[in-house]
C-alpha positions in Angstrom: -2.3 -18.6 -34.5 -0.7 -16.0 -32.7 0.1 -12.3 -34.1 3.5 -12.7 -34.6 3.1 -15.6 -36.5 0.4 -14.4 -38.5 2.7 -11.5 -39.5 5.5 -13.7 -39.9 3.3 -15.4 -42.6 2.5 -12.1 -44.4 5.8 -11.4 -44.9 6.6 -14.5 -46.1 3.3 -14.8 -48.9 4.6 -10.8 -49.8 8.1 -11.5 -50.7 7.7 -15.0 -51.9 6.7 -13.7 -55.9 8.5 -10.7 -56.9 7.0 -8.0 -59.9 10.4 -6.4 -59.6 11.9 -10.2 -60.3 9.7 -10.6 -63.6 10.5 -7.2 -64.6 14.6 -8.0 -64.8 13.7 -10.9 -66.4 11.7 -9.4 -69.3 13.9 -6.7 -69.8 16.9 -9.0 -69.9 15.5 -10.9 -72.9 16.6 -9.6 -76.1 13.2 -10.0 -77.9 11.5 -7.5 -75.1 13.4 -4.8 -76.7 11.1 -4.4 -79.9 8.1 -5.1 -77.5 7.4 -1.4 -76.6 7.7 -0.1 -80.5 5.8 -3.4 -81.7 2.6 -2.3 -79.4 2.8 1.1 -80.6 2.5 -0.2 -83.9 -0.5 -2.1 -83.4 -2.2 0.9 -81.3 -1.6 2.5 -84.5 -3.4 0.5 -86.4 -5.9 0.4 -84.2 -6.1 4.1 -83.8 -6.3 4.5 -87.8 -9.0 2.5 -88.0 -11.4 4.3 -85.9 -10.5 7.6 -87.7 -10.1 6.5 -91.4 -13.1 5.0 -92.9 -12.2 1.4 -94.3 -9.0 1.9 -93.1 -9.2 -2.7 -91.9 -10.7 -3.6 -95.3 -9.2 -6.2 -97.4 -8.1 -3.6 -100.6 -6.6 -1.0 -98.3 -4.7 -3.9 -96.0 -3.4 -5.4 -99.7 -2.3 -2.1 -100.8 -0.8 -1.1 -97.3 1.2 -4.2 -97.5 2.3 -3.2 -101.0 3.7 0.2 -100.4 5.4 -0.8 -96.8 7.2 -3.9 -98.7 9.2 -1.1 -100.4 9.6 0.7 -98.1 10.9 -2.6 -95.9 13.5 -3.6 -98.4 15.7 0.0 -98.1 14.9 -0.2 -93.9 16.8 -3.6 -94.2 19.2 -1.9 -96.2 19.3 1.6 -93.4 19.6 -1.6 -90.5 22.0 -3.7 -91.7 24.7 -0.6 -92.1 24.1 0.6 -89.0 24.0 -2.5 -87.3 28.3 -2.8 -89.0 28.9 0.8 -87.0 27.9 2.8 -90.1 25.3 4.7 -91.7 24.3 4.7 -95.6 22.5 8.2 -95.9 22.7 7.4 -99.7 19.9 4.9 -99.6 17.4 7.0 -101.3 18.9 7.6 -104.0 20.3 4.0 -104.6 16.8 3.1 -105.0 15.9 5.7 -107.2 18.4 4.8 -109.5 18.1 1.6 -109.7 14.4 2.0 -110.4 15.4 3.8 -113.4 17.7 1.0 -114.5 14.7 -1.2 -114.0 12.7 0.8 -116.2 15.1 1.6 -118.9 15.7 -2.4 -119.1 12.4 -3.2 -119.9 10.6 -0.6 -121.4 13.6 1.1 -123.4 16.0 -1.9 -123.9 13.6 -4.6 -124.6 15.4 -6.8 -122.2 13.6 -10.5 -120.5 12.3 -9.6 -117.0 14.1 -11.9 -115.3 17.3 -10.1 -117.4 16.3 -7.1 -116.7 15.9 -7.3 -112.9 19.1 -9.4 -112.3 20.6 -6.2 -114.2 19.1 -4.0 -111.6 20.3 -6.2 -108.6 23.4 -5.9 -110.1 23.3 -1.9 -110.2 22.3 -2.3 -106.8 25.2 -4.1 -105.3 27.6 -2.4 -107.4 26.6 1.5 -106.1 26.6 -0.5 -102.9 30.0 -2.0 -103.4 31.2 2.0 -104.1 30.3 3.2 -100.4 32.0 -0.6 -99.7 35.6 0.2 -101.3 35.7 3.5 -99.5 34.2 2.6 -96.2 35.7 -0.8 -95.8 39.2 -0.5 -97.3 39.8 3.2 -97.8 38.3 3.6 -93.8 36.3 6.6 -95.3 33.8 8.2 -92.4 30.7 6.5 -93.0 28.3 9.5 -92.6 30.3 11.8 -95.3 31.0 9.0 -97.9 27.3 8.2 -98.1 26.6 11.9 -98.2 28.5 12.4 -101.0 27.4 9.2 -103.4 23.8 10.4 -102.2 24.4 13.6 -103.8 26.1 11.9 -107.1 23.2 9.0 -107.5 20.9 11.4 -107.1 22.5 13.9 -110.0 23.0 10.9 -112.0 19.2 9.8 -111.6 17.8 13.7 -112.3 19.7 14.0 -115.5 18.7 10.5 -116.6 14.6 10.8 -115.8 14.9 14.3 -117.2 16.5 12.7 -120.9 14.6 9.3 -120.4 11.1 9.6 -118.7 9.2 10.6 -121.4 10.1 7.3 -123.7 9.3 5.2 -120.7 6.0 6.5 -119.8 5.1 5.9 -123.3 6.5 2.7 -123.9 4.6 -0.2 -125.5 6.3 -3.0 -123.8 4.2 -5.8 -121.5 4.7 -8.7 -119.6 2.3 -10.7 -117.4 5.2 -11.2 -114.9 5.9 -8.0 -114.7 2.4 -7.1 -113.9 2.4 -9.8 -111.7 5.3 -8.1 -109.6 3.9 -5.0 -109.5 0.1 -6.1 -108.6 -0.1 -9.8 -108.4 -0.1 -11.6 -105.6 -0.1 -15.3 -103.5 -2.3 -16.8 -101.9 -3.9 -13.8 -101.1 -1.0 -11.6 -100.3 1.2 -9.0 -102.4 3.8 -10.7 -104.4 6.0 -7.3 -102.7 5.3 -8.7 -99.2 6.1 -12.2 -100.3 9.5 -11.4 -101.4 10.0 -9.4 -98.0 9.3 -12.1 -95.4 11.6 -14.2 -97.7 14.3 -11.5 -98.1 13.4 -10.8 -93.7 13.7 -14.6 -93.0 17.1 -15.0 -94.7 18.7 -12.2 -93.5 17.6 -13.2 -89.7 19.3 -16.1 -90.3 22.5 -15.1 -91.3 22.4 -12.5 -89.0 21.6 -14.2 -86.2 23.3 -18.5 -87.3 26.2 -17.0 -89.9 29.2 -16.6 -89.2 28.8 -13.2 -91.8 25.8 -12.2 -89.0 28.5 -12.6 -86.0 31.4 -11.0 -88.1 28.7 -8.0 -88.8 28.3 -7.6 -85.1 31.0 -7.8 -83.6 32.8 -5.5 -86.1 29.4 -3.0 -85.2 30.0 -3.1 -81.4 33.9 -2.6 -81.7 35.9 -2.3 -84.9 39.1 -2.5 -82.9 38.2 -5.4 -81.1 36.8 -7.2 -84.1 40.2 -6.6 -85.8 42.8 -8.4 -83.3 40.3 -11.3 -82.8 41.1 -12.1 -86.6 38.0 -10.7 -88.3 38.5 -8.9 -91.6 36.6 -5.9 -90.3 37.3 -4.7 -94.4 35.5 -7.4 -96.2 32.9 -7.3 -93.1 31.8 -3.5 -94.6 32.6 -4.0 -98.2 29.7 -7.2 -98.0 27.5 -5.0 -95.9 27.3 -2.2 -97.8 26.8 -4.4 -101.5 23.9 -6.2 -99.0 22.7 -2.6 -98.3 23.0 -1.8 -102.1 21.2 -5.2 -103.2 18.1 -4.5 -100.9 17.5 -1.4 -102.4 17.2 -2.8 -105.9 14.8 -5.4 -104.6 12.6 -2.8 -103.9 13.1 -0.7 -106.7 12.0 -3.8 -108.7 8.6 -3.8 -106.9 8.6 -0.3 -107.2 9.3 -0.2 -111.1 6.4 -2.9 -111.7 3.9 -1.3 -109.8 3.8 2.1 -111.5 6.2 1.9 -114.4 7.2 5.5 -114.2 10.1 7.7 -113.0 9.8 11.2 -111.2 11.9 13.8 -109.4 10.3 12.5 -105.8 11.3 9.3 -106.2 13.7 8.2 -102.9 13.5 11.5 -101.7 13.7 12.0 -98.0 14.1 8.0 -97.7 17.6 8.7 -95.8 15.5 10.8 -92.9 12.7 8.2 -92.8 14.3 4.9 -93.2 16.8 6.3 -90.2 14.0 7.1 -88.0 12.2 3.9 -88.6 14.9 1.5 -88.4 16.6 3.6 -84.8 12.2 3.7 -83.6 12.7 -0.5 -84.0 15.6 -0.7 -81.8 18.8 -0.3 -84.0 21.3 1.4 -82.4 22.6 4.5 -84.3 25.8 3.2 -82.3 26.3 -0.1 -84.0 26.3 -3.7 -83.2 22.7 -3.6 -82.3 19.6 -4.8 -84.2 17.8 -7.4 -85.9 16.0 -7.4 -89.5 12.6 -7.7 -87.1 13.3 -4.8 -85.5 13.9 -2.8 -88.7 10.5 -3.5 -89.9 8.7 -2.9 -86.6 9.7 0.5 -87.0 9.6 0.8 -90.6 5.8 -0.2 -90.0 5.4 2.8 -87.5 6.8 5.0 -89.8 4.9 4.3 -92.7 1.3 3.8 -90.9 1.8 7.4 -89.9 2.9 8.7 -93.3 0.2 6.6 -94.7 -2.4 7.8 -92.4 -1.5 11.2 -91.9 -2.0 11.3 -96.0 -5.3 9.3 -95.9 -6.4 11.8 -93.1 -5.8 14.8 -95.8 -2.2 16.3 -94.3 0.4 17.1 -96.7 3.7 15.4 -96.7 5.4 18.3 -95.5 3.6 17.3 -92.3 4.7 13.6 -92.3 8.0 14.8 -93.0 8.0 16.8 -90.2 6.3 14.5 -87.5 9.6 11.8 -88.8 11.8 13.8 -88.0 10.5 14.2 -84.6 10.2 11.0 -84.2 14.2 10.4 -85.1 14.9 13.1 -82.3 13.2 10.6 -80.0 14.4 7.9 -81.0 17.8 9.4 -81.2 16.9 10.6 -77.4 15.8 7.5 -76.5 18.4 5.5 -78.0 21.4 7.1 -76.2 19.7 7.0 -72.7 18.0 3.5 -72.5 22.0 2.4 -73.8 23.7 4.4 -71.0 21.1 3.1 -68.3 19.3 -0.4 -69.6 21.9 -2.2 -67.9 21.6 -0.3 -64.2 17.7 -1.2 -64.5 18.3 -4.4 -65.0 21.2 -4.4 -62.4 18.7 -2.1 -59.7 15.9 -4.5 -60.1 17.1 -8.0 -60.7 18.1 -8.8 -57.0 14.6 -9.5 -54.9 15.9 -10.7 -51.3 12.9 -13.2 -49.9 11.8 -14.0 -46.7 14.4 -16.9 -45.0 14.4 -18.6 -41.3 16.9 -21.0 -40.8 15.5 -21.9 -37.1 17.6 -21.9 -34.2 21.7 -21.5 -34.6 23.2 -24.6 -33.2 26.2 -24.6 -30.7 29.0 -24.2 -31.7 31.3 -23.5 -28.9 34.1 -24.2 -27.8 34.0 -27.6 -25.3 29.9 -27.7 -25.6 30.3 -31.9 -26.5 28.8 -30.3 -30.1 29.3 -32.1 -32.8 29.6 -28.6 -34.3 31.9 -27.6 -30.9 34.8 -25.6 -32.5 38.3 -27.0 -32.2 41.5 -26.2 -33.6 42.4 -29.5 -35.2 43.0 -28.3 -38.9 45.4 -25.9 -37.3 48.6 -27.4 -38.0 48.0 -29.3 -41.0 50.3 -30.4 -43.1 50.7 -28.1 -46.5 51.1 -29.4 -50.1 52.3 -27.3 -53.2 52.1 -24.4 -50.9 52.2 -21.1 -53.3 51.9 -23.5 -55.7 48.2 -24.1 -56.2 45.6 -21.2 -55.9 42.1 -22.1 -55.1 41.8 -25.4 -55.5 38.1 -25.6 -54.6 38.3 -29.4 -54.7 40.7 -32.0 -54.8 40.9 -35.5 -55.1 43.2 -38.6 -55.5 43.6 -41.2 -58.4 44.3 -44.8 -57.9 48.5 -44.6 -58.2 48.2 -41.9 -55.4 48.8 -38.8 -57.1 46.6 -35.4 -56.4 45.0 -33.2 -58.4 43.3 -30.0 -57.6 42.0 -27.0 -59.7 42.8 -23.4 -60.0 41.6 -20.1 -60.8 43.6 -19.7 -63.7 42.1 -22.4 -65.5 44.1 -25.5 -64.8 44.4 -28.5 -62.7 47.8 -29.2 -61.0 48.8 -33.0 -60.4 51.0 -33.2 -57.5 52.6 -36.7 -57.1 56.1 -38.3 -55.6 56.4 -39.4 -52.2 55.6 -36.1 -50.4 54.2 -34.6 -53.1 57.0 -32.7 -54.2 56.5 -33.1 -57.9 54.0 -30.1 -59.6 52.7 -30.7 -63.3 50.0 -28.8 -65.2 48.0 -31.8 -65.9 45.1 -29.9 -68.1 44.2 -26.7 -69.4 40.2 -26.6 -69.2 39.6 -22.7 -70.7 37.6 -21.5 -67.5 37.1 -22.4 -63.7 37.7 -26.0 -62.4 35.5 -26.7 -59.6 34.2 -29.9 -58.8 36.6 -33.1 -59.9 35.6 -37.3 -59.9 36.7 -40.0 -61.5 35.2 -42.5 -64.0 35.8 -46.1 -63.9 38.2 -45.2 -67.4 40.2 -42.9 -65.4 38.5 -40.0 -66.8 38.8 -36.8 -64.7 35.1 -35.6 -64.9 35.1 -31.8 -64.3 32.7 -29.1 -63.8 33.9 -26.6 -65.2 32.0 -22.9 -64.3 30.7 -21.2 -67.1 31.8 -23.9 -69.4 29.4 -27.0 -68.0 31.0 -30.8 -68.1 33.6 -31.9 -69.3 36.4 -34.6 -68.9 40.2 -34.8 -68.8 41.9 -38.2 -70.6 44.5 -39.7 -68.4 47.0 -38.3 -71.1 45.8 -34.7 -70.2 43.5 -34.0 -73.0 40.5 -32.0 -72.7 36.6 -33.1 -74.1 33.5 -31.4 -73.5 30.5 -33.7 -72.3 27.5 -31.5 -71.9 27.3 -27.6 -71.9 23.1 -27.5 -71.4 20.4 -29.0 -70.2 16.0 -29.2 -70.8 15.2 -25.5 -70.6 12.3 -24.7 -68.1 9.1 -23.8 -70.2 7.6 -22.0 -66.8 10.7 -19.8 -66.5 10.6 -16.6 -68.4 14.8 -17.2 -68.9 15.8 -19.5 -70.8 18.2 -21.5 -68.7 19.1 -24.0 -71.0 22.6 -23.0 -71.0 24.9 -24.3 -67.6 26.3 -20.9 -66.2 27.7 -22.6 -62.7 28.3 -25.8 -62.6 29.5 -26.9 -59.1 30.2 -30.3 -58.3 29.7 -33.8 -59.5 29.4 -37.6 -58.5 28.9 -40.6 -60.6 27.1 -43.5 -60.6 27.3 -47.0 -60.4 25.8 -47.3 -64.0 27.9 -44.7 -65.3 25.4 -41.7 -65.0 26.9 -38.5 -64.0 25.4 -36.5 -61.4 26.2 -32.7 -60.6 25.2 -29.4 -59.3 24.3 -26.2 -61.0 24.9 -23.9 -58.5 22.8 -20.7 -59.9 21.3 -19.9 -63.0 21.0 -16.5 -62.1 24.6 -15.5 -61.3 28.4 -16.3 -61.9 31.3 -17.8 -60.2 32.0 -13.7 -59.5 28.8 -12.9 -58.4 27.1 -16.0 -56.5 27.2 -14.3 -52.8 24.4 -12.3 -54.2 22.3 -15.5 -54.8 22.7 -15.9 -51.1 21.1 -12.6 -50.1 18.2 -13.4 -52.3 17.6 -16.4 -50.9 15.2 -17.6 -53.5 17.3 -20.5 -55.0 18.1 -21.2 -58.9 20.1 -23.8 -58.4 19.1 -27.4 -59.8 20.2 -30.9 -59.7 21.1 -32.0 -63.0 21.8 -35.9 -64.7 23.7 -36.3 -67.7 24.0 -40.0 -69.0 26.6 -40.9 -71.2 25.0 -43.8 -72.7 22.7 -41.4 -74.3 24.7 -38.2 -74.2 21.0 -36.6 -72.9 21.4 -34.1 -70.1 18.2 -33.4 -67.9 17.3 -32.0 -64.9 15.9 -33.8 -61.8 15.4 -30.9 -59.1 14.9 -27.2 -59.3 14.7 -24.4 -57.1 17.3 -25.3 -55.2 19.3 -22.1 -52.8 22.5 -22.8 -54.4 23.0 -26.9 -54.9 26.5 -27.7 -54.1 28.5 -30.6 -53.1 27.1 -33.9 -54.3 27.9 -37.1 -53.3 26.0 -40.7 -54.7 25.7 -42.9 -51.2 27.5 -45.6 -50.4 24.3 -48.5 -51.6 24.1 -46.3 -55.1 20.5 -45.9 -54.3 20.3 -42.2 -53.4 22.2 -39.3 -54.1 23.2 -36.3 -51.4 23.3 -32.8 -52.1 24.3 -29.7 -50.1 22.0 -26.7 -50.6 24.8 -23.8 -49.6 21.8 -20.9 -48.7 19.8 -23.2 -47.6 22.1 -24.3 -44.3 20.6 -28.1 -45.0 21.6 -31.0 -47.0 19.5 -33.1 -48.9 19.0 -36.8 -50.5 17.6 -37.3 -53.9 16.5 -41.2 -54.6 17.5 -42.4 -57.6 16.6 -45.9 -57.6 14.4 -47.9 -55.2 10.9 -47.5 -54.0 11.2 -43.8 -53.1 13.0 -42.9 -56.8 12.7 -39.6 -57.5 12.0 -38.6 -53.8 13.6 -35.9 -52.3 13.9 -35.3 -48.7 15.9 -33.4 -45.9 19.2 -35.1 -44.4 19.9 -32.8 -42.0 18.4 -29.1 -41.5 19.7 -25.8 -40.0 23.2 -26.5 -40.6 25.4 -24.3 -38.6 27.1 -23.0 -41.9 26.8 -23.0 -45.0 27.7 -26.7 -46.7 29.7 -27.5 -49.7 31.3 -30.2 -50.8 30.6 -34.2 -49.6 32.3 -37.2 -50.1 32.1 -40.8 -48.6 33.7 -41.9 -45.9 35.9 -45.5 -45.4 34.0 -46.5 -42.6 30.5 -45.9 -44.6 30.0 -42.5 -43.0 30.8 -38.9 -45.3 32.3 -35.7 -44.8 30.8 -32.4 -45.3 32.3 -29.4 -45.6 31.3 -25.7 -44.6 32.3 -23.4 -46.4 30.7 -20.5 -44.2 29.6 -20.3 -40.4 26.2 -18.7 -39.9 26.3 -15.6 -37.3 23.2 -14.5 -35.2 23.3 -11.4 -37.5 23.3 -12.8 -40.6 20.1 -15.2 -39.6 18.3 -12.3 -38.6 19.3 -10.4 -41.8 18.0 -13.0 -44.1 14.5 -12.7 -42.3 14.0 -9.1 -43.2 14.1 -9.0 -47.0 13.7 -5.1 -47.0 16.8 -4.7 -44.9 19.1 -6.6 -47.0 17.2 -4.6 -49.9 18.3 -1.3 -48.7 21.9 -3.0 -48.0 22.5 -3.9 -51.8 21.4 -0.7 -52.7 23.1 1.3 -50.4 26.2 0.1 -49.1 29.6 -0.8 -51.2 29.8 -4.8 -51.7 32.5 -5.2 -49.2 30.2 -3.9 -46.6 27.1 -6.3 -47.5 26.6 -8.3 -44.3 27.1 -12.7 -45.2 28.1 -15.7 -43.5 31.8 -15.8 -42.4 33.8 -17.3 -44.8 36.9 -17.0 -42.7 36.2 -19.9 -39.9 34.9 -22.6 -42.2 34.8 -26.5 -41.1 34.7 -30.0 -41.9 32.3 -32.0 -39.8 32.2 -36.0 -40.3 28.5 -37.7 -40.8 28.2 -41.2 -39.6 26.1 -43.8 -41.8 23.3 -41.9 -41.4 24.4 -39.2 -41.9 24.0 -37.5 -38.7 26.8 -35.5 -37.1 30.0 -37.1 -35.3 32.6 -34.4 -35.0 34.3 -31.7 -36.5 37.5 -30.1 -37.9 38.2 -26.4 -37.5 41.3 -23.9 -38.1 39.4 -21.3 -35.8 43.0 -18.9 -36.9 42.1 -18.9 -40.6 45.6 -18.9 -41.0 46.2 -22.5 -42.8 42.1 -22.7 -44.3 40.8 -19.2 -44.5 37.9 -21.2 -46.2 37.0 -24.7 -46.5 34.7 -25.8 -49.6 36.1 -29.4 -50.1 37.7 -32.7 -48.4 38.5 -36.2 -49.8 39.7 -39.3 -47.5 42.6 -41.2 -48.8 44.6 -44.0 -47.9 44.2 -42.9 -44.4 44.6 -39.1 -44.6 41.8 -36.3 -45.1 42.6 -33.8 -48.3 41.4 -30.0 -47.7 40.6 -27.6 -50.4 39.7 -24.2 -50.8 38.0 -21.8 -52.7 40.8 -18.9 -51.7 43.6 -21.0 -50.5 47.3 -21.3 -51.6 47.6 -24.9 -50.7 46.0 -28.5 -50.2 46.1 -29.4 -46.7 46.3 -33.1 -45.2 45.5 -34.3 -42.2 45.9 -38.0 -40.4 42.9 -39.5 -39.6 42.9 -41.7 -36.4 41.3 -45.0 -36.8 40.9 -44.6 -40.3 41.3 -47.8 -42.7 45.6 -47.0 -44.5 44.2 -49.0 -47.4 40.9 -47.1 -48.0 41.2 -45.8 -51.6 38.3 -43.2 -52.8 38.6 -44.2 -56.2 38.5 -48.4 -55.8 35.6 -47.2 -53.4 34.0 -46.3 -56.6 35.3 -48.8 -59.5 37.5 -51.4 -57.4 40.8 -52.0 -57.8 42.8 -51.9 -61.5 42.8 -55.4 -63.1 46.3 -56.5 -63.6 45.6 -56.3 -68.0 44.9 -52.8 -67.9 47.3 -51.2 -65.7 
């Protein structure tokens, strides 16, 4: 092996896996966000328990359990109010007061336990439902309100332990349940932690599968914006801060039955450190950001140093003051990993590879090329023109009439003899890209963003399949279709089409070409079953797809891959997949069959000598994205697209050019008909048509497919 080659090799095996790639991954996952604060608590605990003597024994993990379960309960309360785009500062004292209630209950009213702590709950939501009323429906400043009811619960509390406390420390009054709440436990662990991970479970489900958790969100992320989509941004707050209230009481329950006493400290400085623990877990102090499992990651980091810092022999003024450092950083490090998470995402998520597409073929002018440029798309005829934008494919139903999508979200039927007759025929919601028909008639559509769906022949609208098997080896989950491209079907019904990219959009899939890496995948849905799966991954942008003529293999076109391919799905090589043709000239897109057995292909992009040697220095094209504006990145031309006819096997005939880009600045899709050949485009204002010479008048695409109508069901 020569030098050259051997270097060629290295730089392929270097930018084949990419750290920088896993890195935007992880960081784009929403549960790699508590990740950094949820080590720090376990170095923590680790770090503890080489400095504190018994710090991992069974008592002291049963008691630490205890005391952070109270403390979890008024975090969950702290998150879930700034999670709405509010603060309750008045959290403290809510519990404090509501321990009192708890105690006074039991010890000085005599009341049931189970009375006496659904009266407490109650006390709870209703000092919550105060800082609701003027927050939510008054539209009271959050900070201030909460401010001031911390100042009034926590008069009320002073003057009622002051009056009261005596009478309950020396009350007579037992219960085995309510020593059970305070010390008791199950199956091993504090009846206090039990009731958390059941109060934590049920609020990550409604937070995360209610429509009270979305409401809570999206009125935390934007008030406004919640409002005109039809959310009742007032009832949103009033709930959350009677939630916030209710939480609070829980834990003053725990608290009340663990040591049955009141005293001036009781709450204090819960504000400070419930804030710090809660923003230290990843809740945003800005609102519409957080989870309950968050909350309690950082209530946990909170508490262990508090705890510790005790068991070490500092005084709480010292805790105090090491949490509100910690709030100053997490304040600090809220606002700057907000402003910039997204850039480091952004700066690392595109990782060009090595590509070499082999030698660019001819495509001269008068070469004998099947690829030789030629101006016969020049002067073809236009349809709806400034009538249709980007109809990125077309096609043609059995009566004649043609369809083709658009950027704004429809699919225009053109129909009459000349096609001087423009309908909307469907409103799919988001971008139609590839179209087919069934044998009902059904207008299958991939729709981008959206995934499959299908149009009635009365116009209406139904969703087929919006996701697919998620790959377990892929840190994304990519479950979800993002870019659906283009579709065929099958004799037996199955439906066949393209994801184009799982890792970009219909705005941003030029990017996925200078990567070069390939997301794409080749995906089956059945009807039969209604089960969606996918057959082939990996693949540099799948495109066009096209089942052959025998039904025993499918075609695809792999755009940034300049090849197009042939997945078996039936016969002795089912499930094989195998190169068509290779080192395309351009970039393919769309394929369809043929009426003499043969297809057509289009390109939707011409390779350049530049661009080929571009894509074999991944470093260059590095420093390109980085550097230079995204009108200046260097990719195929878009502008001199072509159509270039396949025989039965698929190997090049001829070819169809507008070399002026003025008729088909670009060329993603074609579809024989009754003698013609339809053109589409991804950025053109009409559907072009062209006669073909030779070709059979009678040839329908659709009857190719299903055969002609039966006379009973026209």
């Amino acid at each position: 092996m020569t030098t050259s080659a051997l270097l060629v090799n290295a730089k392929r095996l270097r930018y084949k896996w990419s750290l920088r790639q896993i890195f935007a991954d992880l960081f784009a996952k929403t549960w790699m966000e508590p990740a950094v604060p949820f080590t720090v608590l376990v170095l923590l605990i680790l770090g503890f328990a080489l400095i504190v003597p018994h710090y991992l024994s069974v008592y002291n993990a049963q008691s630490l359990s205890r005391f952070f379960s109270e403390f979890g309960f008024v975090a969950i309360a702290m998150a879930l109010t700034l999670m709405s785009g509010g603060i309750d500062l008045s959290v403290g004292s809510t519990f404090a007061l509501c321990n009192f209630v708890a105690l006074a209950c039991f010890t000085l009213l005599g009341l049931p336990v189970p009375l006496a702590i659904a009266v407490t709950l109650a006390a709870g939501a209703l000092l919550g439902a105060v800082n609701g009323v003027f927050i939510g429906f008054l539209r009271t400043r959050p900070f201030l309100t909460t401010l001031v009811t911390l100042i009034v619960y926590r008069g009320i509390y002073d003057l009622l332990s002051q009056r009261y406390s005596p009478a309950i420390v020396m009350s007579t009054a037992s219960s085995k349940f309510w020593d059970w709440l305070g010390n008791g436990g199950f199956l091993g662990l504090p009846s206090t932690l039990c009731a958390l991970i059941v109060l934590g479970v049920i609020g990550h489900i409604l937070l995360s599968r209610s429509r009270l958790g979305w409401h809570l969100i999206a009125v935390g992320s934007s008030r406004r914006s919640a409002r005109h989509a039809g959310i009742s941004t007032e009832k949103v707050l009033f709930s959350t801060y009677v939630v916030s209230g209710f939480a609070c009481a829980v834990g003053a329950v725990f608290f009340a039955t663990r040591l049955n006493s009141t005293g001036p400290d009781v709450g204090e400085n819960y504000a400070l450190e419930m804030l710090a623990a809660v923003m230290i877990g990843g809740v945003s102090l800005a609102g519409g950001k957080g989870s309950i499992g968050r909350a309690l990651i950082g209530t946990g980091i909170i508490f262990l140093i508090s705890n510790g810092l005790a068991q070490l022999g500092y005084s709480g003024d010292v805790a105090t003051a090491v949490n509100g450092a910690i709030l100053l950083l997490a304040i600090s490090i809220d606002v700057k990993w907000s402003k910039n998470r997204g850039k480091a995402i952004q700066k690392s998520y595109v990782n060009p590879t090595y590509v070499d597409y082999g030698a660019l073929p001819d495509t001269r002018a008068g070469t004998g090329s099947p690829y030789a440029m030629n101006d016969r798309l020049t002067h073809s005829e236009a349809i709806g023109l400034n009538q249709i934008e980007g109809p990125e494919d077309v096609i043609l139903d059995r009566e004649g009439r043609l369809y083709g999508g658009t950027r704004l979200g429809t699919i225009v039927r053109f129909s009459g003899q000349n096609f001087e007759h423009r309908e909307v025929f469907a409103h799919t919601g988001g971008r139609p890209l590839g179209l087919a028909f069934d044998k009902d008639d059904n207008l299958i559509v991939c729709v981008s963003g959206m995934g499959l769906y299908g149009v009635k022949p009365d116009g209406q609208v139904f969703k087929l399949t919006d996701e697919t098997n998620r790959s377990w080896f892929k840190l994304v989950d990519d479950s979800r279709l993002k870019l659906t491209d283009d579709l065929d079907i099958g004799a037996d019904g199955k439906i066949y089409f393209s994801e184009a990219t799982t890792r970009f959009d219909l705005a941003t899939w030029p990017v996925d070409g200078l990567e070069g890496r390939g997301s794409g995948r080749l995906v089956c849905y059945d009807p039969a079953t209604r089960r969606t799966r996918t057959l082939v991954d990996n693949i540099r942008f799948c495109n066009g797809i096209c089942m052959a003529h025998d039904n025993q293999s499918l075609l695809y076109a792999e755009t940034f891959g300049m090849r197009l391919m042939r997945y078996w799905v039936a016969g002795p090589n089912k499930g094989r997949v195998e190169v068509v043709i290779g080192n395309l000239p351009g970039s393919p897109d769309n394929i369809n069959r043929a009426s003499d057995g043969g297809y057509w292909l289009a390109l939707v992009a011409m390779r350049t000598p530049v661009t080929d040697i571009a894509m074999r220095h991944p470093g260059f094209r590095m420093r390109m994205i980085k550097r230079m504006p995204t009108d200046e990145w260097l990719l195929p031309n878009v502008n001199n697209g072509c159509i270039v006819k396949l025989d039965a096997s698929c190997r090049p005939v001829t070819s169809y050019w507008d070399p002026s880009a003025e008729s088909h600045p670009t060329l993603t899709s074609m579809r024989e008909d009754r003698g013609y050949l339809y053109l589409g485009g991804l950025e053109n204002n009409r559907i072009g048509r062209v006669k073909l010479e030779g070709a059979d008048p009678s040839w329908v695409s659709s009857e190719c497919y299903w055969g002609k109508r039966s006379s009973n069901t026209a």
